[in-house]
N, CA and C atoms as an extended XYZ file, in Angstrom:
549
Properties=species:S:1:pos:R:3:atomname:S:1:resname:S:1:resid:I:1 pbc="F F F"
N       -25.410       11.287      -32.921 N   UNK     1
C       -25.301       12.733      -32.997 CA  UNK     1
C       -25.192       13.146      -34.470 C   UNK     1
N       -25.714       14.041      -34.575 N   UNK     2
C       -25.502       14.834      -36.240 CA  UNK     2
C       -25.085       15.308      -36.739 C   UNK     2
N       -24.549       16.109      -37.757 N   UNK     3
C       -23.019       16.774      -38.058 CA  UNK     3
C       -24.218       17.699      -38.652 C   UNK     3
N       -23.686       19.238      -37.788 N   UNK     4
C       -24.235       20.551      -38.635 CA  UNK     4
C       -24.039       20.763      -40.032 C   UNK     4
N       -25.323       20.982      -40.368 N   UNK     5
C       -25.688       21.400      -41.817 CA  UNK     5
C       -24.289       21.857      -42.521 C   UNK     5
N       -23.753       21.709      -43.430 N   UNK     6
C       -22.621       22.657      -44.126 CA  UNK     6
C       -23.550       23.396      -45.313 C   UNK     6
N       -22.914       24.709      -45.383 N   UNK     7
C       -24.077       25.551      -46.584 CA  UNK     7
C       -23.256       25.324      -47.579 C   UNK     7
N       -24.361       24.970      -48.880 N   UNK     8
C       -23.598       25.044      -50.677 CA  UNK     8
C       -22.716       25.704      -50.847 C   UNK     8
N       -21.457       24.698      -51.053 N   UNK     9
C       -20.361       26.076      -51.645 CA  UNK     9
C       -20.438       25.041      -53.078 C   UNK     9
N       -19.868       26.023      -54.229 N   UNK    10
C       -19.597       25.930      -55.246 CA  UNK    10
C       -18.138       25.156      -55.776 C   UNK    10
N       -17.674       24.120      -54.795 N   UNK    11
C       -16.125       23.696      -55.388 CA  UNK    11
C       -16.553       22.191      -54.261 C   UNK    11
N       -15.339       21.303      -54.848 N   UNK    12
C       -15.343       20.160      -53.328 CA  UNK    12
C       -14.931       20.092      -52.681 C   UNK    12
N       -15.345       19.838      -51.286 N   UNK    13
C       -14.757       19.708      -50.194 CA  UNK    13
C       -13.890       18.584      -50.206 C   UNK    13
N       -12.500       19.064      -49.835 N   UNK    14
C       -11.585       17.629      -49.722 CA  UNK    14
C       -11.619       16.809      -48.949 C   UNK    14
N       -10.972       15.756      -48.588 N   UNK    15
C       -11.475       14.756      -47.498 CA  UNK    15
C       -10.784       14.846      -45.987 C   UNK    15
N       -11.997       15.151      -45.469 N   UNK    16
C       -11.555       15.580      -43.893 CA  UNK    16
C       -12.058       17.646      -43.828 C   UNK    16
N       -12.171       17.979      -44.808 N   UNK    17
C       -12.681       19.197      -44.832 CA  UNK    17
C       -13.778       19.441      -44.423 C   UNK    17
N       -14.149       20.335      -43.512 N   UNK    18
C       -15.444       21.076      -43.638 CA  UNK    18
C       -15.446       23.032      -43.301 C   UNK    18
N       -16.512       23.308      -43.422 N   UNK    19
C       -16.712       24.773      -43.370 CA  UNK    19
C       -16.607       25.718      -42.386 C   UNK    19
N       -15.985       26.368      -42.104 N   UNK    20
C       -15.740       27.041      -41.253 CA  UNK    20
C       -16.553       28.587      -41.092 C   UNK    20
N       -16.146       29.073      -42.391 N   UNK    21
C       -16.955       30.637      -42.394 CA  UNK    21
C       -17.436       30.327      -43.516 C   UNK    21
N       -18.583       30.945      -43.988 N   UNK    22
C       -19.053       31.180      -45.450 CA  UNK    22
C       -19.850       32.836      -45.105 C   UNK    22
N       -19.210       33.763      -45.987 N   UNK    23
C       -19.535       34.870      -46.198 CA  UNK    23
C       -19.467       35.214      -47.486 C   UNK    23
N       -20.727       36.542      -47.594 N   UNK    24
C       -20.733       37.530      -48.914 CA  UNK    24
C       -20.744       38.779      -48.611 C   UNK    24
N       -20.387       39.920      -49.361 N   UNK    25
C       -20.441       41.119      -49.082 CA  UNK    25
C       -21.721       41.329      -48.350 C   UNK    25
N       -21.610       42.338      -47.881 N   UNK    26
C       -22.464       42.969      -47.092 CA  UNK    26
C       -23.732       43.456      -47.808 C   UNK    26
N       -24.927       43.798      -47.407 N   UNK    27
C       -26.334       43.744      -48.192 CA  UNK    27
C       -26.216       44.819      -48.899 C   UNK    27
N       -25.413       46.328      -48.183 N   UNK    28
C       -25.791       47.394      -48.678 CA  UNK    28
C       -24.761       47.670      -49.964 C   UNK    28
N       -24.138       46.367      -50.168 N   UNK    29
C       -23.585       46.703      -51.510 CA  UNK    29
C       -24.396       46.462      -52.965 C   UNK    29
N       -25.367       45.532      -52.356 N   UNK    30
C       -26.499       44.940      -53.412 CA  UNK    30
C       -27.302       45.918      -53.691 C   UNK    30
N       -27.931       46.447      -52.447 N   UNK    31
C       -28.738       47.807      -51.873 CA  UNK    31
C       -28.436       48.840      -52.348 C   UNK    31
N       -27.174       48.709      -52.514 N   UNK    32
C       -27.203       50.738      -53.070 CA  UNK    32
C       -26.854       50.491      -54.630 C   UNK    32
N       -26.588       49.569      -55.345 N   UNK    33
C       -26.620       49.143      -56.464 CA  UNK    33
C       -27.750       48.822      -57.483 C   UNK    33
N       -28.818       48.285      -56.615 N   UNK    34
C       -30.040       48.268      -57.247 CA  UNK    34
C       -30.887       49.719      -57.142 C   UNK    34
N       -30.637       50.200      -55.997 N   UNK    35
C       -31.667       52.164      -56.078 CA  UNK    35
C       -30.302       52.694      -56.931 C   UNK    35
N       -29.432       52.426      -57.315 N   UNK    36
C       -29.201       53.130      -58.672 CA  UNK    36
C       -29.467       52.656      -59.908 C   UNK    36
N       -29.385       50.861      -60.360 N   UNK    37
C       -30.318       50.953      -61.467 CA  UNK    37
C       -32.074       51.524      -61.716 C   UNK    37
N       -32.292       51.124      -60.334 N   UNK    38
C       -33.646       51.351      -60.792 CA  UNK    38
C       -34.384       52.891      -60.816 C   UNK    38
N       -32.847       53.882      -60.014 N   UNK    39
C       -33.069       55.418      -60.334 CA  UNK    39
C       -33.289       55.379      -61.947 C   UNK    39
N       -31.972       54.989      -62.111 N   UNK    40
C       -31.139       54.846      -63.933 CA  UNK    40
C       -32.762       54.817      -64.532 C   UNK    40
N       -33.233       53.457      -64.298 N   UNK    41
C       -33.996       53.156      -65.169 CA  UNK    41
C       -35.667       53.416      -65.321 C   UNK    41
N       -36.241       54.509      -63.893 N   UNK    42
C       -37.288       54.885      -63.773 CA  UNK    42
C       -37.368       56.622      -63.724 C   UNK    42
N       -36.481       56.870      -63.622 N   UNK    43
C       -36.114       58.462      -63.516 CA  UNK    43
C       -36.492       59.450      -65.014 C   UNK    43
N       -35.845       58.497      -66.155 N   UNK    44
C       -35.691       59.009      -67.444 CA  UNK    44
C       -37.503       58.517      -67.994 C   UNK    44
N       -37.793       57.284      -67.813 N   UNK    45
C       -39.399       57.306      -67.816 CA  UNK    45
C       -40.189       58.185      -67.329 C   UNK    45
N       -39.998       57.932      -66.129 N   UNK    46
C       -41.177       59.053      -65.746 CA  UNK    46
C       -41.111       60.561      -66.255 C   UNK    46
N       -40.092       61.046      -66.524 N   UNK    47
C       -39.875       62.660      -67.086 CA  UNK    47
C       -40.327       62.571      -68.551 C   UNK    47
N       -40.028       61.432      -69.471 N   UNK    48
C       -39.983       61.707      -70.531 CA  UNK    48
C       -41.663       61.474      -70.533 C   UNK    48
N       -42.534       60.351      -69.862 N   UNK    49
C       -44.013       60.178      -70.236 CA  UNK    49
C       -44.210       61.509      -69.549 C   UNK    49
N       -44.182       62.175      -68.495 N   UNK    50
C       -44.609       63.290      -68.624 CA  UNK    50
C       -44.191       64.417      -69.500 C   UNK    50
N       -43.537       64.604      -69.991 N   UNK    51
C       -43.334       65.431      -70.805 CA  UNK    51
C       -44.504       65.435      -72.118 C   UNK    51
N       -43.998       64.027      -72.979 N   UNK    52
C       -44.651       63.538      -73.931 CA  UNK    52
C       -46.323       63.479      -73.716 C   UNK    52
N       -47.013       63.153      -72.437 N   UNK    53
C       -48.149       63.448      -72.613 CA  UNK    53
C       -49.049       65.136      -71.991 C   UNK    53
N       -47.542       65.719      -71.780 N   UNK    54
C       -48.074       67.600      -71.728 CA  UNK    54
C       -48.181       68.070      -73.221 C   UNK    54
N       -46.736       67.458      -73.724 N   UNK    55
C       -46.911       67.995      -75.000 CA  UNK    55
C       -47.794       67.560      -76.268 C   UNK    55
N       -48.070       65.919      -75.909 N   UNK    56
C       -49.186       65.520      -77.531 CA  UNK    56
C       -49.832       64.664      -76.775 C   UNK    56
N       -49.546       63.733      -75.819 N   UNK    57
C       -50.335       61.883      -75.428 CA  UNK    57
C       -49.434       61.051      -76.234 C   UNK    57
N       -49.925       59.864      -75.816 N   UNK    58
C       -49.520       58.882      -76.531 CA  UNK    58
C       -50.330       58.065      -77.621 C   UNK    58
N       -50.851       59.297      -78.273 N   UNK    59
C       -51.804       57.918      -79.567 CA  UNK    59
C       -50.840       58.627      -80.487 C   UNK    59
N       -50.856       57.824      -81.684 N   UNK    60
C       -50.727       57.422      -82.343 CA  UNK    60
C       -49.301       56.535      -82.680 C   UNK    60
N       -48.907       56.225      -83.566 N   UNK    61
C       -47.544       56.124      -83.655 CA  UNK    61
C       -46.154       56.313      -82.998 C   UNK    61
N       -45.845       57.744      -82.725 N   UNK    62
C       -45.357       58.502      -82.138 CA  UNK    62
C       -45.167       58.040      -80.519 C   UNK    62
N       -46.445       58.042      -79.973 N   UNK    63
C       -46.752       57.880      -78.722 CA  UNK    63
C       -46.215       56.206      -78.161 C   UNK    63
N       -47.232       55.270      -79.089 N   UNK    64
C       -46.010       53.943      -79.452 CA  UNK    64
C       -44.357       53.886      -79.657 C   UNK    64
N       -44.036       54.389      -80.082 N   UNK    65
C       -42.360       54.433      -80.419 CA  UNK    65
C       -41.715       54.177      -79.353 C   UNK    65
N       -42.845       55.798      -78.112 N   UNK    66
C       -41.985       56.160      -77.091 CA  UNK    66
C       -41.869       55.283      -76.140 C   UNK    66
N       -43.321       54.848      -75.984 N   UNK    67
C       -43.664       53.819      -75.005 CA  UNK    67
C       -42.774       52.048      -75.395 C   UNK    67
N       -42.644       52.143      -76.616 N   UNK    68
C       -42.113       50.711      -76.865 CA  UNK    68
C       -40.170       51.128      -76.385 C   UNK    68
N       -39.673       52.554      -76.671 N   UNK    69
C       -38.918       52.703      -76.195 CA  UNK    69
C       -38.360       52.853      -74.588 C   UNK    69
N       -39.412       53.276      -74.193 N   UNK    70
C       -38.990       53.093      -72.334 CA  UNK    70
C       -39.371       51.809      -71.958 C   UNK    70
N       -40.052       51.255      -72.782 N   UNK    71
C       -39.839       49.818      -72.215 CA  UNK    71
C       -38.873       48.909      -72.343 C   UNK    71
N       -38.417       48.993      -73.586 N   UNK    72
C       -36.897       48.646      -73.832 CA  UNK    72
C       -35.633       49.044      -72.646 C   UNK    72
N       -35.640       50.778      -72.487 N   UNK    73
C       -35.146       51.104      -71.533 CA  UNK    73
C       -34.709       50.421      -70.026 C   UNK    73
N       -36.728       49.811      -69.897 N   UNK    74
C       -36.534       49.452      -68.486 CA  UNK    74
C       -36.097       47.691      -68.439 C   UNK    74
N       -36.648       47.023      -69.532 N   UNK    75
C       -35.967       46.042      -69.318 CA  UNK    75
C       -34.359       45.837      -69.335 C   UNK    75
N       -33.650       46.587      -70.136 N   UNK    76
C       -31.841       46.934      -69.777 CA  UNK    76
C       -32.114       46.993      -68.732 C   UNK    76
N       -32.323       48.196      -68.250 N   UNK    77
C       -31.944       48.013      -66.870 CA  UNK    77
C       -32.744       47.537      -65.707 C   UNK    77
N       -33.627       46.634      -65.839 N   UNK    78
C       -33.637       45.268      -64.967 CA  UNK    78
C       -32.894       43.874      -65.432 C   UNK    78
N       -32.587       44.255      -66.791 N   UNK    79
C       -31.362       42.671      -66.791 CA  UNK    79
C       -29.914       43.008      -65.611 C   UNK    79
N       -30.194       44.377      -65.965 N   UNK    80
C       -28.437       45.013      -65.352 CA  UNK    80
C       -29.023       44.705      -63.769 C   UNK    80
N       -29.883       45.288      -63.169 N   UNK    81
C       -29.943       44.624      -61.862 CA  UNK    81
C       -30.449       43.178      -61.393 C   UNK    81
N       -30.659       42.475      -62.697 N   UNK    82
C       -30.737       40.943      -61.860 CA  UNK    82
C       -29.195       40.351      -61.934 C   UNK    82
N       -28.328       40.961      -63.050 N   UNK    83
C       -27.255       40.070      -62.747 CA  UNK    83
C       -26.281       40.953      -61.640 C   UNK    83
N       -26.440       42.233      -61.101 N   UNK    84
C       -26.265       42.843      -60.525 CA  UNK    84
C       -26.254       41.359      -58.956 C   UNK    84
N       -27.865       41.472      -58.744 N   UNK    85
C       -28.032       40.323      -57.504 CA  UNK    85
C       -27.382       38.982      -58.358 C   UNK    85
N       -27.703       38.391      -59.398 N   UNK    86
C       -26.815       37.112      -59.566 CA  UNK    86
C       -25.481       37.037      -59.153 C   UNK    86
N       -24.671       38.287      -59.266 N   UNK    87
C       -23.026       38.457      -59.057 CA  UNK    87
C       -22.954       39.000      -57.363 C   UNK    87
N       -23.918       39.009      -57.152 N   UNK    88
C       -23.778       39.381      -55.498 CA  UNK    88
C       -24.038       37.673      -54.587 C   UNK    88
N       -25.028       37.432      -55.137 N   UNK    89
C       -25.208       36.102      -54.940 CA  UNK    89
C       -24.057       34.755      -54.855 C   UNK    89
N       -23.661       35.296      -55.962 N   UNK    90
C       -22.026       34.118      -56.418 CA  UNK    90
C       -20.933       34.557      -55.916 C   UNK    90
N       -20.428       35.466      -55.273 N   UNK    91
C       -19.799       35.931      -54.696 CA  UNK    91
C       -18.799       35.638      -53.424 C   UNK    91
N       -18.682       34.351      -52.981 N   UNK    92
C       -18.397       34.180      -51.592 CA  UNK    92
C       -16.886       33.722      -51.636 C   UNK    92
N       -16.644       34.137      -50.144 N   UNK    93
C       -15.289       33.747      -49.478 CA  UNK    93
C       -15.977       32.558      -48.466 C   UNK    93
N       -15.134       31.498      -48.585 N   UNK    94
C       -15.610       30.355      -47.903 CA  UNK    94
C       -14.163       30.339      -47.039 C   UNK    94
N       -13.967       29.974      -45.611 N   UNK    95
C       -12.802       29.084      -45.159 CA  UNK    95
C       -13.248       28.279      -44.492 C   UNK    95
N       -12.243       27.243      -44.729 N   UNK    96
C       -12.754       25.793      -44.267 CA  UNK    96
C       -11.651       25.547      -43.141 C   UNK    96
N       -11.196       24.139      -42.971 N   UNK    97
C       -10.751       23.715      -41.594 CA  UNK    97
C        -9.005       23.649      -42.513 C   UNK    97
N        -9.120       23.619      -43.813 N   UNK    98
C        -7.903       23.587      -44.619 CA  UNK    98
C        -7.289       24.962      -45.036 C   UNK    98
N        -8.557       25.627      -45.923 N   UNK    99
C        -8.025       26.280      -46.898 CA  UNK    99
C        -8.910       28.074      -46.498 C   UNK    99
N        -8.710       28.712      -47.154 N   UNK   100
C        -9.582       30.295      -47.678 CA  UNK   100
C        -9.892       30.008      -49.530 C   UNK   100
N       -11.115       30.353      -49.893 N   UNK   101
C       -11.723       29.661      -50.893 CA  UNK   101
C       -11.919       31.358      -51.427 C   UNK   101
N       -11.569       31.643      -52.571 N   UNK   102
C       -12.304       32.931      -53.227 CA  UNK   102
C       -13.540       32.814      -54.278 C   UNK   102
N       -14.208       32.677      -54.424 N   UNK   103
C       -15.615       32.304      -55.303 CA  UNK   103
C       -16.336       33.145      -56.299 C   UNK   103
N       -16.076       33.574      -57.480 N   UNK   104
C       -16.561       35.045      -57.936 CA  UNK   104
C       -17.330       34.469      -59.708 C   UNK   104
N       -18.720       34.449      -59.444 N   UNK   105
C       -19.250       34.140      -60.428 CA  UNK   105
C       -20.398       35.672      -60.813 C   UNK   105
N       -19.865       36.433      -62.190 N   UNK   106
C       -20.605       37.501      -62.235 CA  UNK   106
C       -21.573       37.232      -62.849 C   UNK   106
N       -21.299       36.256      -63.733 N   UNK   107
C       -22.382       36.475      -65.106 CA  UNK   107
C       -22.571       34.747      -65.028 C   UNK   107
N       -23.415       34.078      -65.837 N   UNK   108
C       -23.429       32.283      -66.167 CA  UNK   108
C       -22.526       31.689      -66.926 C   UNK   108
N       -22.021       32.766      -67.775 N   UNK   109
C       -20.633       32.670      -68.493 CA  UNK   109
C       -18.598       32.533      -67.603 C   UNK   109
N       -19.672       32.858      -66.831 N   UNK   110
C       -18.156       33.200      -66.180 CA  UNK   110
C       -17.914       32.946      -64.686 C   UNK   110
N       -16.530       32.575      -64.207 N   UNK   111
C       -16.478       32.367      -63.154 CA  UNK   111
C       -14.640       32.294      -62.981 C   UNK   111
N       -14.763       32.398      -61.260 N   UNK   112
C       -13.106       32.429      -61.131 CA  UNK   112
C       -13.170       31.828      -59.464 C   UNK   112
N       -12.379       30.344      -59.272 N   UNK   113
C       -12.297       30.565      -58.171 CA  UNK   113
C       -10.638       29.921      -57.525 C   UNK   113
N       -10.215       30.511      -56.355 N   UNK   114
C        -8.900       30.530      -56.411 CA  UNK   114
C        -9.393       30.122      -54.624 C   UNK   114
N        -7.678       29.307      -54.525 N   UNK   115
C        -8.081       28.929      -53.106 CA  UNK   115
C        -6.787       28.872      -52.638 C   UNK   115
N        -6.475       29.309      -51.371 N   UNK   116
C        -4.736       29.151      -50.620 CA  UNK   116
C        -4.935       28.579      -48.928 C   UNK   116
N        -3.971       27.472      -49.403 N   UNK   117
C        -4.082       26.712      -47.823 CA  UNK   117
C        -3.669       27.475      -46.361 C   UNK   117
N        -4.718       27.067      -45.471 N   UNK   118
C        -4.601       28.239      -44.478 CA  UNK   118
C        -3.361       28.065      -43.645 C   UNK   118
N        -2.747       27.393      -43.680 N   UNK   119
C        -0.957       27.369      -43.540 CA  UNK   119
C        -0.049       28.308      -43.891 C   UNK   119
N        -0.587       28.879      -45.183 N   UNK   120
C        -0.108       29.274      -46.312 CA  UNK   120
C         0.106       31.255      -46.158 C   UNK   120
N        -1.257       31.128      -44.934 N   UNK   121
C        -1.492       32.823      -44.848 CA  UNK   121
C        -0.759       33.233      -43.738 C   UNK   121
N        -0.067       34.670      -44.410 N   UNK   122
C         1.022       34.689      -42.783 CA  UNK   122
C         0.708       35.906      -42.239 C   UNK   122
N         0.017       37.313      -42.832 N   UNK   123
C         0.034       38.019      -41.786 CA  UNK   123
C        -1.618       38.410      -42.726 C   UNK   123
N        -2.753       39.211      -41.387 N   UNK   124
C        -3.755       39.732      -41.731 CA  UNK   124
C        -3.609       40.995      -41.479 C   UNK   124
N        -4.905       41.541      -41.840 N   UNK   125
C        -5.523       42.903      -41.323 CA  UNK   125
C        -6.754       43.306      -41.969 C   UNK   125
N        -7.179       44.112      -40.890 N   UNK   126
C        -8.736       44.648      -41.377 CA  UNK   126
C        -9.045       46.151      -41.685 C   UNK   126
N        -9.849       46.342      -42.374 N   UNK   127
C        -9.890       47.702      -42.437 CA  UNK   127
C       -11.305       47.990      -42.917 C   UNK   127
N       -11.732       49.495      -42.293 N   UNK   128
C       -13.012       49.714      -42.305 CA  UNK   128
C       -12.835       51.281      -42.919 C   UNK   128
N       -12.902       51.678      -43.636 N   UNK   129
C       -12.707       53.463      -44.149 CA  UNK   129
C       -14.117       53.992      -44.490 C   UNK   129
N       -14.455       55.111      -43.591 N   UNK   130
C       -15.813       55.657      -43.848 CA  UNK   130
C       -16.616       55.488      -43.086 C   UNK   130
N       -17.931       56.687      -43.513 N   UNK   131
C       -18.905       56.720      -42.339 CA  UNK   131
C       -19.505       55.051      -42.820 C   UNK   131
N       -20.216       54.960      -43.957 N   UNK   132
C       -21.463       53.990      -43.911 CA  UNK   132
C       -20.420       52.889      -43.371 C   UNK   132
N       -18.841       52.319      -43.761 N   UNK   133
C       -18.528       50.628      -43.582 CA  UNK   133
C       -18.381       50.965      -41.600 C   UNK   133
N       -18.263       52.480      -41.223 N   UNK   134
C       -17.830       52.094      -39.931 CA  UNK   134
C       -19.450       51.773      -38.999 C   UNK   134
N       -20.774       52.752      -39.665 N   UNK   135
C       -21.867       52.606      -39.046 CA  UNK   135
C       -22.667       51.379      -39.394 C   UNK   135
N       -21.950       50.281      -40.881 N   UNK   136
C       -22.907       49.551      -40.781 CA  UNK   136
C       -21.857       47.963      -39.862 C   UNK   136
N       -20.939       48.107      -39.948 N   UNK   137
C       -19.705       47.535      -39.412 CA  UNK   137
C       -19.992       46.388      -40.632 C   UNK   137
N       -19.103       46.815      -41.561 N   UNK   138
C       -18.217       46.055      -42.900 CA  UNK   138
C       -17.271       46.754      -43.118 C   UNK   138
N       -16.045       45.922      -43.981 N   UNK   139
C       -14.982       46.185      -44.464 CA  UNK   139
C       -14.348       45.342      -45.160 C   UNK   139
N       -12.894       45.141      -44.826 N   UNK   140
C       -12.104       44.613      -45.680 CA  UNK   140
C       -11.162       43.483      -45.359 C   UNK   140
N       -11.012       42.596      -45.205 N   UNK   141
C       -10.178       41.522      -43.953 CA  UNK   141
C        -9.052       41.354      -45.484 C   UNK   141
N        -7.921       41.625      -45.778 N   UNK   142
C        -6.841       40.983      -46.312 CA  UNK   142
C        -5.842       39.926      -45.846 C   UNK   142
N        -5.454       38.799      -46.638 N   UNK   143
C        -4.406       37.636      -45.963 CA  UNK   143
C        -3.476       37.886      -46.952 C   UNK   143
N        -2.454       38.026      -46.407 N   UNK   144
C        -1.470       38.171      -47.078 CA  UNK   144
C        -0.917       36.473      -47.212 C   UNK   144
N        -0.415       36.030      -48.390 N   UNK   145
C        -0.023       34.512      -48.321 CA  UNK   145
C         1.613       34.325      -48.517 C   UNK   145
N         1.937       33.224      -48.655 N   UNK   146
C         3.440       33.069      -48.680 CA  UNK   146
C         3.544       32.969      -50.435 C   UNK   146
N         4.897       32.936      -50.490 N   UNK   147
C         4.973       33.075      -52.000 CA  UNK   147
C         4.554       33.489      -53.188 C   UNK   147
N         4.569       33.286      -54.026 N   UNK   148
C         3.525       34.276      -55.421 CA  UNK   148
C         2.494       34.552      -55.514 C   UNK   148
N         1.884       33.431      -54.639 N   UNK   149
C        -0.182       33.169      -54.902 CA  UNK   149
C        -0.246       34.595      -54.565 C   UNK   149
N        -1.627       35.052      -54.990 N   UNK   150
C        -2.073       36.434      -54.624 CA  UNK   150
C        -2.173       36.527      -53.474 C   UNK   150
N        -2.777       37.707      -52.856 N   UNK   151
C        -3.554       37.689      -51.810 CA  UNK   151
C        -4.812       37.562      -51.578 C   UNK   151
N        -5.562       37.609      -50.795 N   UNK   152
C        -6.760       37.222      -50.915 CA  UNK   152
C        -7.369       38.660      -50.030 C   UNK   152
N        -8.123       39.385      -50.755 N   UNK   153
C        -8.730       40.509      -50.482 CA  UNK   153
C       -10.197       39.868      -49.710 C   UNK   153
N       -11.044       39.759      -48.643 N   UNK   154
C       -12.347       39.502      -48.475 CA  UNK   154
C       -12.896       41.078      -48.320 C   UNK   154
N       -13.614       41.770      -49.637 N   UNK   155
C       -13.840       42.852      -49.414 CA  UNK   155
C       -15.351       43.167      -49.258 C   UNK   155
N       -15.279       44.018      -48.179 N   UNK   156
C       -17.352       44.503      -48.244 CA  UNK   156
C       -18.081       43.351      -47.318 C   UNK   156
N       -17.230       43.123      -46.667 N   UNK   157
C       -17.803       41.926      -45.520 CA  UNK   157
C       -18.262       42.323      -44.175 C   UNK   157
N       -19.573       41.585      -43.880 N   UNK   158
C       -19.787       41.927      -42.779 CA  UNK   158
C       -18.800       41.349      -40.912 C   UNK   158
N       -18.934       42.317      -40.456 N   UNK   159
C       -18.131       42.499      -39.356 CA  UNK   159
C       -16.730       41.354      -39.524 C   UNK   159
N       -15.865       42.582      -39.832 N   UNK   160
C       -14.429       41.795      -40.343 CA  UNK   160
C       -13.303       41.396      -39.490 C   UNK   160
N       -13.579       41.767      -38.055 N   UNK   161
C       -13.043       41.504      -37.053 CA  UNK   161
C       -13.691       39.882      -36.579 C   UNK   161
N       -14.768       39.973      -37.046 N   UNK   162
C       -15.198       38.159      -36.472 CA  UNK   162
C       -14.586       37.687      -37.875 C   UNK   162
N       -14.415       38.003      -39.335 N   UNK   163
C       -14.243       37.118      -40.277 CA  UNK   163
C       -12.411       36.524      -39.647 C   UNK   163
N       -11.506       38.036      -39.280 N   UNK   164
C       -10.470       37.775      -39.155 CA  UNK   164
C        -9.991       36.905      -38.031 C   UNK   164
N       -10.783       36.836      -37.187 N   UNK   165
C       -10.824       35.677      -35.922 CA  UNK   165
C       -11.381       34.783      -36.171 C   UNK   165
N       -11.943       34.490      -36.619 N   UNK   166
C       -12.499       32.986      -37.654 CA  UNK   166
C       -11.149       32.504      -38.557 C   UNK   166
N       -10.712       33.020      -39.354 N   UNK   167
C        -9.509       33.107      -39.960 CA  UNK   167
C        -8.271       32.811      -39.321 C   UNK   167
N        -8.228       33.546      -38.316 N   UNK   168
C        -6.508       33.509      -37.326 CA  UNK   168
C        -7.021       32.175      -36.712 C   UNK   168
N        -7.971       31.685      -35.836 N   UNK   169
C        -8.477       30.486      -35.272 CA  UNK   169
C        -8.022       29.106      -36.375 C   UNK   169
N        -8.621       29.296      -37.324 N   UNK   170
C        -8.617       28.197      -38.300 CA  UNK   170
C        -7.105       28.031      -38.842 C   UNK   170
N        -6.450       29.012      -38.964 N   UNK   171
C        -5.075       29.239      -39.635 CA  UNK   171
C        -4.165       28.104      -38.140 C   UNK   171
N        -4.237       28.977      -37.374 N   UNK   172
C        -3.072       28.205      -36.253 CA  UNK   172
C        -4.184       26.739      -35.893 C   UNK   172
N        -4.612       26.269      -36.224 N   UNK   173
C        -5.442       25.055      -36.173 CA  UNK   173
C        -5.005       24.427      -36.816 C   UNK   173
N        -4.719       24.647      -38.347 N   UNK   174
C        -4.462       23.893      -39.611 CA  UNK   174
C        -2.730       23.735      -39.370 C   UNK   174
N        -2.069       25.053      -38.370 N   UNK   175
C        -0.760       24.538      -38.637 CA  UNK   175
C        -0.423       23.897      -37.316 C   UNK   175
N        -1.017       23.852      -36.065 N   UNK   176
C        -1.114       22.527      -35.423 CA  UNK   176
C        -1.183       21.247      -35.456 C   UNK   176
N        -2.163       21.509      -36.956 N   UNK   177
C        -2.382       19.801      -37.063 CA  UNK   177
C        -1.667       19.595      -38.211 C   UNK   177
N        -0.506       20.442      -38.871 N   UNK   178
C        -0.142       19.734      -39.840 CA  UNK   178
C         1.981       19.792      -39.486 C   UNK   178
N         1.622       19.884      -37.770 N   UNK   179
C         3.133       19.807      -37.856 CA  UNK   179
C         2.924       18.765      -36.433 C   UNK   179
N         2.218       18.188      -36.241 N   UNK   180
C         1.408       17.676      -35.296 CA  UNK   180
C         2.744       15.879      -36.035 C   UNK   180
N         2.924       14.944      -35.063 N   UNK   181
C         3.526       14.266      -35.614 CA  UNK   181
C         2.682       13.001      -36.218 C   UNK   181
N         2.570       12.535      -37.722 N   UNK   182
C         1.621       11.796      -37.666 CA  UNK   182
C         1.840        9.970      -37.100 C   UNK   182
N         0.706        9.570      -37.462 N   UNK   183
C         0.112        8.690      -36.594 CA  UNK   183
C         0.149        7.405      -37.087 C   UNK   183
């Protein structure tokens, strides 16, 4: 028999670990992030070449400047929306059969990832505020943990009532088997 695929996470799995949930925000956070760079960055082009070719064209010099300038323009802001998707991409909450994994890589420079044993989490809740998170069903699943560690926010996730039952499942699992008498 075969052991289901586990998807790439970014850290190691400890021994006896495997994956339980792997989630990222929800699409329409990528989605409504990119139709605003690419408003940002096609909006001010198109007005200004029309303008510029009511009022002179683009020959000579002049006309160059402008054009070498909205192109400048638009490449900013397509770097800003590829790392836009790179940081949406790197993004994940993983829980495994142990732990809740936080994963947050924005840029290639940078990264943060923090992890609290699922023993460790003692009370949840979910929350959905608004028309679009209630019509597209995303929100917010928080674990509150024991002691100092933070909490662990999973925010902009799709349907957070299965993340949080994935979560409560795995949690009283992990503390079954770790008060379980050993062997």
């Amino acid at each position: 028999m075969t052991e289901a695929r586990q998807p790439r996470v970014p850290f190691d799995l400890q021994n006896g670990e495997h994956v339980v949930l792997f989630a990222r925000r929800h699409w329409l956070y990528l989605a409504l992030q990119l139709v605003k760079y690419i408003g940002i960055a096609l909006i001010p082009v198109v007005v200004v070449s029309v303008v510029v070719g009511i009022l002179q064209g683009f020959e000579g010099t002049a006309g160059l400047v402008i054009l070498l300038i909205e192109l400048v323009w638009v490449l900013f802001w397509a770097t800003k929306a590829y790392f836009a998707w790179f940081a949406y991409e790197h993004d994940i909450w993983v829980v495994t059969n142990q732990r809740v994994v936080d994963s947050n890589k924005p840029n290639w420079f940078s990264s943060r990832l923090a992890s609290a044993d699922l023993v460790d989490v003692q009370d949840m809740s979910v929350s959905k505020n608004g028309l679009f998170q209630t019509m597209f069903n995303f929100g917010h699943v928080r674990c509150q943990t024991a002691g100092t560690m933070e909490n662990f926010v999973i925010s902009g996730v799709p349907n957070p009532q299965r993340v949080l039952q994935v979560v409560d499942t795995a949690r009283d699992a992990a503390r079954r088997a770790s008060s379980a008498p050993a062997r």
